[in-house]
Every structure is written in C-alpha cells, then in structure tokens.
C-alpha positions as CSV (number, residue, x, y, z in Angstrom):
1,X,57.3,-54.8,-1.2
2,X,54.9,-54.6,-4.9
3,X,53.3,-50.9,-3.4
4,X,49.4,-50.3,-5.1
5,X,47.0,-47.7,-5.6
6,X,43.7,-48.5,-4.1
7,X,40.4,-47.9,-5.7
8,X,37.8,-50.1,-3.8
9,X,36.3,-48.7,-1.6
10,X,35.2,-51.7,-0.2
11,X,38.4,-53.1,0.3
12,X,39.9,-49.8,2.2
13,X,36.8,-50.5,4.5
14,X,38.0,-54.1,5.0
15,X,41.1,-53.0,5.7
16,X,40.2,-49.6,8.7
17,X,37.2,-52.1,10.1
18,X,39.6,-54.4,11.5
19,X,40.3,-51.0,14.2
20,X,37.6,-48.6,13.8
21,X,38.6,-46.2,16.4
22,X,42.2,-46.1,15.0
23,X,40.8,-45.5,11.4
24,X,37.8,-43.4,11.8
25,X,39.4,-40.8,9.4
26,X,40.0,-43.3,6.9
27,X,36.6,-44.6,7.2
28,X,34.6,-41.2,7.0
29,X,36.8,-40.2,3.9
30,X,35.5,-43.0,2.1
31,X,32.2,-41.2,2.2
32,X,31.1,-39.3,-1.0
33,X,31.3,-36.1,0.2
34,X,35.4,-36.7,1.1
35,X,36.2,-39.3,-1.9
36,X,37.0,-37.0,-4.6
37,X,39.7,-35.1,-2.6
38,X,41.6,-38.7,-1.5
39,X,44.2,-40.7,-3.0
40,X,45.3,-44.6,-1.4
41,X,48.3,-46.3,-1.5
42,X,48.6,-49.7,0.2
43,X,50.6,-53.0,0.3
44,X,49.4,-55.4,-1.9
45,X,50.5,-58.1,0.5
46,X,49.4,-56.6,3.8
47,X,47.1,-54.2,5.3
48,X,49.1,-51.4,5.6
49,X,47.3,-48.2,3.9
50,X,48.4,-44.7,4.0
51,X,45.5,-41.7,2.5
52,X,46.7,-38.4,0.9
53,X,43.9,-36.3,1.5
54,X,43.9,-33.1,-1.1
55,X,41.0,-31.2,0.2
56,X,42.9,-29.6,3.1
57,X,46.0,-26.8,1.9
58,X,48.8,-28.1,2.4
59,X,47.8,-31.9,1.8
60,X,47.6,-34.0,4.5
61,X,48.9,-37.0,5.1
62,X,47.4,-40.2,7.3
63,X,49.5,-42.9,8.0
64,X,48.5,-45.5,10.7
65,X,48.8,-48.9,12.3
66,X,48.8,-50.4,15.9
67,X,52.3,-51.8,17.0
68,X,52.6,-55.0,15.0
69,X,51.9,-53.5,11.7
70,X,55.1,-50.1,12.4
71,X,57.2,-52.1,10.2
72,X,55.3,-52.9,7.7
73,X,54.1,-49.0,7.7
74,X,57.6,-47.8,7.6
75,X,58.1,-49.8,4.2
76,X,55.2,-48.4,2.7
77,X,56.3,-44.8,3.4
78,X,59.6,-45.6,2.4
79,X,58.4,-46.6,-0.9
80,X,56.0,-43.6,-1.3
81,X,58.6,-41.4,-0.9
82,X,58.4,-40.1,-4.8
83,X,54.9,-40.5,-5.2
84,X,54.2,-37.9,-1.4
85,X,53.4,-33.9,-2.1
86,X,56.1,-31.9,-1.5
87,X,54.1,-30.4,1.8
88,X,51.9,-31.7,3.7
89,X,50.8,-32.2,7.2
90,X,51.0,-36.1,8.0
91,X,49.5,-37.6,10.8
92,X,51.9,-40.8,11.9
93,X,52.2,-43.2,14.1
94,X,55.1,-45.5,15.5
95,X,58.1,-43.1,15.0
96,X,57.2,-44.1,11.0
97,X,57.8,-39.9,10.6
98,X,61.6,-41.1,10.8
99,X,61.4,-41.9,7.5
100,X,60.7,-38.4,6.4
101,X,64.1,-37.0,7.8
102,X,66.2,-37.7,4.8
103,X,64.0,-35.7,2.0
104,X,61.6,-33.7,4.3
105,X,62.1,-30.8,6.9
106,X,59.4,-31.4,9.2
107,X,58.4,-28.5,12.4
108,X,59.0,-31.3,14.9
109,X,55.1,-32.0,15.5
110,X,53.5,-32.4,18.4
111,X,52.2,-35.9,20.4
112,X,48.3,-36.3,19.6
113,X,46.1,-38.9,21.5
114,X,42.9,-40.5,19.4
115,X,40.2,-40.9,21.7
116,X,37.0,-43.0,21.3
117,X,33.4,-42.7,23.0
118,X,33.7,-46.0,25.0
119,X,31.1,-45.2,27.7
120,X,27.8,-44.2,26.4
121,X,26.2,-44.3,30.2
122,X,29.2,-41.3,31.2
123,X,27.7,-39.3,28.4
124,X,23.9,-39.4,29.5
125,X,25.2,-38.7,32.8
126,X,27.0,-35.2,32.4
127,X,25.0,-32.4,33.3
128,X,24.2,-30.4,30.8
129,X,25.0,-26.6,31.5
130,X,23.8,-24.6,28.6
131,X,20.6,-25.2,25.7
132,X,22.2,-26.6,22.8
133,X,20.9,-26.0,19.3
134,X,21.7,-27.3,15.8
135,X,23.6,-24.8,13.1
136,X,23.0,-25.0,9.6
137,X,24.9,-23.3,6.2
138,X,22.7,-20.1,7.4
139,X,24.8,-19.8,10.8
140,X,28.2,-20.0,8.9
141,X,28.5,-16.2,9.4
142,X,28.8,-16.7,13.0
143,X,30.6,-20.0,13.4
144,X,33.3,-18.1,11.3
145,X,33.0,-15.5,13.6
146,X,33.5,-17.5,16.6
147,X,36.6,-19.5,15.3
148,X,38.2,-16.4,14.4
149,X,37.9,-14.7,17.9
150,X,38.3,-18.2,20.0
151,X,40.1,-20.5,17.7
152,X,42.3,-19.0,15.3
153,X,44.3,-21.0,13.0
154,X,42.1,-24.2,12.9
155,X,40.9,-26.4,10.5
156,X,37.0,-25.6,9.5
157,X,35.8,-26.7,5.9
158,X,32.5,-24.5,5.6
159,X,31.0,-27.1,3.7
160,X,30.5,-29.3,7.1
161,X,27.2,-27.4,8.0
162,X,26.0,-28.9,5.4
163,X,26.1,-32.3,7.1
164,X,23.7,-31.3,9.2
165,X,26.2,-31.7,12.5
166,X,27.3,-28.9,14.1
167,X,25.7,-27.8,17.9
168,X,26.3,-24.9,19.0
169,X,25.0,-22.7,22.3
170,X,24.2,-18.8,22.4
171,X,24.2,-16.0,24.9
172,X,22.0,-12.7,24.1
173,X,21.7,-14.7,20.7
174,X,25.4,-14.6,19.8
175,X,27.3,-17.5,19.0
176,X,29.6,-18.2,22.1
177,X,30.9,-22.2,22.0
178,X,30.4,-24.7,18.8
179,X,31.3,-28.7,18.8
180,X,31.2,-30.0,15.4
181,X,32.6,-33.1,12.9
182,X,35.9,-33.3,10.8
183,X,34.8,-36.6,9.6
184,X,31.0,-37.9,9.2
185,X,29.9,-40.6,7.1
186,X,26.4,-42.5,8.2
187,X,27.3,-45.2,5.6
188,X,30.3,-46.5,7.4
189,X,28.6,-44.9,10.8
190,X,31.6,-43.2,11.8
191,X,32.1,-39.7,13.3
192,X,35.2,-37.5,14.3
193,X,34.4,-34.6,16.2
194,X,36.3,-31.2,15.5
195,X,36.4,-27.7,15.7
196,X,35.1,-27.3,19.7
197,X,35.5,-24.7,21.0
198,X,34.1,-21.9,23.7
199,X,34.3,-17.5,23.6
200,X,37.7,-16.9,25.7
201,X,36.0,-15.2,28.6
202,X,33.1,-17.6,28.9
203,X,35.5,-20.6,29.1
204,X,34.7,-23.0,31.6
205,X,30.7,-22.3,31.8
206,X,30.2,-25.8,30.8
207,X,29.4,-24.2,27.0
208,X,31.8,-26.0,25.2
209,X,30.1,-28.9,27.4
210,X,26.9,-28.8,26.0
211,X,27.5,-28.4,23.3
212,X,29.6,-31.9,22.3
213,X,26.6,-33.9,24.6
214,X,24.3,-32.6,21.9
215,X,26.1,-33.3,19.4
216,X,26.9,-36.7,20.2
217,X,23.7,-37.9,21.7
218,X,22.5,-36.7,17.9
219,X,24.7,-38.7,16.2
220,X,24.5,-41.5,18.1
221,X,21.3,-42.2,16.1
222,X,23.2,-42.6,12.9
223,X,27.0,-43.6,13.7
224,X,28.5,-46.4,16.0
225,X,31.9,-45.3,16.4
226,X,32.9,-41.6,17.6
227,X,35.9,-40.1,17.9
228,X,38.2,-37.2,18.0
229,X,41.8,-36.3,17.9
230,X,43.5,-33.8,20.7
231,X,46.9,-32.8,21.7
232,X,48.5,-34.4,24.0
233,X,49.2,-31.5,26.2
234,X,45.5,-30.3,26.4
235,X,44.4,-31.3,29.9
236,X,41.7,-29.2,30.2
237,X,40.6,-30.8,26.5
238,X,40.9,-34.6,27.4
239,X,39.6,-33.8,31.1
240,X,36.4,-32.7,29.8
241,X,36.3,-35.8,26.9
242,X,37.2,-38.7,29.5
243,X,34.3,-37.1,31.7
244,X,31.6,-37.3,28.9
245,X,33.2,-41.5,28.1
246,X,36.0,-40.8,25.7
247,X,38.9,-42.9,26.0
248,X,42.4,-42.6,24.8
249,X,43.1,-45.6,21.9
250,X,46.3,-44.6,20.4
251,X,49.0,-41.8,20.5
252,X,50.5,-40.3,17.4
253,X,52.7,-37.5,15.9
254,X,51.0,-34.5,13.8
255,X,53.7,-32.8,12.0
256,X,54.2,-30.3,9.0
257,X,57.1,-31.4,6.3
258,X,58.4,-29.7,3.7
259,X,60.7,-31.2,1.4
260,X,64.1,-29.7,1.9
C-alpha cells in the first residue's frame, strides 16, 4: 500500500470532514498557529491519515478511523513503522496500537472516550453556578498556578491564551477553576476543549461548571463542531459533560511507547 506524505491542507480537510467529531484534532492542527509543528502521512489510495504532531515533548501520535477503515489504518501504521519518533504518545483507535508491540514498549494506555456537543438546548439550560470571565496572556501566572496545585502533570501550551479562549472563575480574586481549548481553529470552526479543571477543595461548587458554559457559549459564535477527549474512567468528568449536551462519539486507547 504506495504510503505519502501529505502537504495540502485542503485535502487533509477533505479527508477529517467526512467525521468532524472523530477528527476535530486533525482539523484544528491544520490551523496556522499548529501547522508548523505537524507532519502527515496518508494512503494514497484511501483516506486513512495518521498526524505526528512535534509541538508536544514526547511527540504525539494521532491515528484514527471509524470501524470500516481499522484495516486500512493498521496498514498505514505498519508501513510507518521507520518513519515514527522513537517516543511518542499516540492516540489510537481499533486495537491498531497492536501494531506497535513488536518495536515499541508502550505503558499499556488507558481507554479514552471523544465526546461531541450534540445538544446545544442542554447547554443553555444548565445553571450556571459561578461568574465566568475571560483570561488573557496577562493571567498565565495564575492559570499556571492553578494547574500546578489542581492538575499536575497535564498538558497546557501557554501560548493558548493567546487564542483568546480560556474562561475561568475567581474567589477573593484568585484563580480557583479554568476550562480552556487544546485545539481551536475558526477557519475549519472546530474546537477541543482541554485543561478543565477546579481548586481540590472547592470541587463540586459547580466552578469547573461555569466555567466550560462560558466558554462554549463563546465559541459557539465562531466554531460548529466542539469537542473534547476524557478518560474513560472519569465519571464525575463525563457526568458533568453529558449534562451540559456532550455525547460520547468514539472510544480509543492513549498510550506512551517507547521503542524497545
């Protein structure tokens, strides 16, 4: 199976359009502000595309499909192979990560769900509990602050304030619960949201709450398609999302490898 390197960007959208809420990653990397860090390999005879994105340490990995195109994934990975960092973090779907096991030690992953905001009426409904207000590059002191105390260990590129879409709410004028984007492009009108999260001891105020309703109902002026990934085993997590509309669109594995 003839294995290319894709350029267009055009064509990458043709190909993640097709399932928007299974490929908002792919679609909001194909924004300037992500392009430079991203590197795509597809089939020149199918649709099957896999992104290494560089800007993240180790690299990480995206490879994707719905059940009819597995096979056809798998083939593509396969072929990759010598072409793949020698870490990364992949995102996978379909048991594909099998193909790793031969040249990669991988931490065994975890099950992730991608959810999609399906019910925009749900969203207006929820009460919001706290005032919401919009950060900017000026509050990354305490958004760094806050991740460091409540969400150690997560993924937060600083350069995301500068997007304009990060929410977060205050007590006594400190920082206590964010919702922000991984992923935001207004030219494709896609959206992931990332890096939510609420103080330890204020949990379940309906912060975190508020927070993700404002930031939603603002990009919802500029984005048709918002999303967000969560492990599977966060109740609390996709309790609060299928309250506010989300809806689970496809499972898959997040895992570290490491070639062995």
């Amino acid at each position: 199976m003839p294995v290319i390197s894709i350029h267009d960007r055009a064509e990458l959208a043709r190909r993640f359009r097709r399932d928007p809420d299974l490929h908002i990653y792919e679609l909001g990397d194909l924004d300037d502000f992500f392009w430079p860090h991203t590197t795509w390999y597809g089939t020149a005879d199918g649709d099957a595309t896999v992104l290494v994105y560089s800007g993240t340490v180790p690299a990480t990995v995206l490879g994707l499909s719905r059940s009819d195109g597995d096979a056809e994934l798998r083939r593509l990975l396969t072929d990759l192979l010598p072409l793949l960092p020698r870490q990364f973090y992949g995102h996978i779907t379909g048991g594909a990560e099998a193909v790793f096991e031969a040249d990669y030690v991988t931490d065994g992953g975890a099950l992730h769900f991608k959810m999609a905001l399906t019910d925009v009426n749900a969203l207006r409904a929820a009460p919001e509990m706290a005032k919401a207000e919009l950060l900017t590059v000026a509050d990354r002191g305490d958004v760094e602050a806050l991740y460091a105390a409540s969400y150690p260990g997560n993924w937060f590129d600083p350069r995301m304030l500068e997007t304009g879409q990060y929410v977060g709410a205050r007590r006594d004028g400190e920082l206590v619960a964010v919702a922000g984007v991984h992923v935001y492009s207004p030219a494709q009108r896609v959206a992931a949201l990332g890096n939510v999260t609420t103080r330890p001891d204020l949990r379940g105020s309906g912060l975190a709450t508020a927070a993700v309703i404002g930031l939603c109902a603002q990009l919802r002026d500029s984005v048709d398609h918002i999303g967000l990934n969560v492990k599977a085993d966060n109740v609390a997590a996709i309790n609060l999302y299928s309250r506010l509309g989300f809806t689970p669109v496809a499972e898959y594995i997040e895992a570290g490898f490491v070639a062995g």
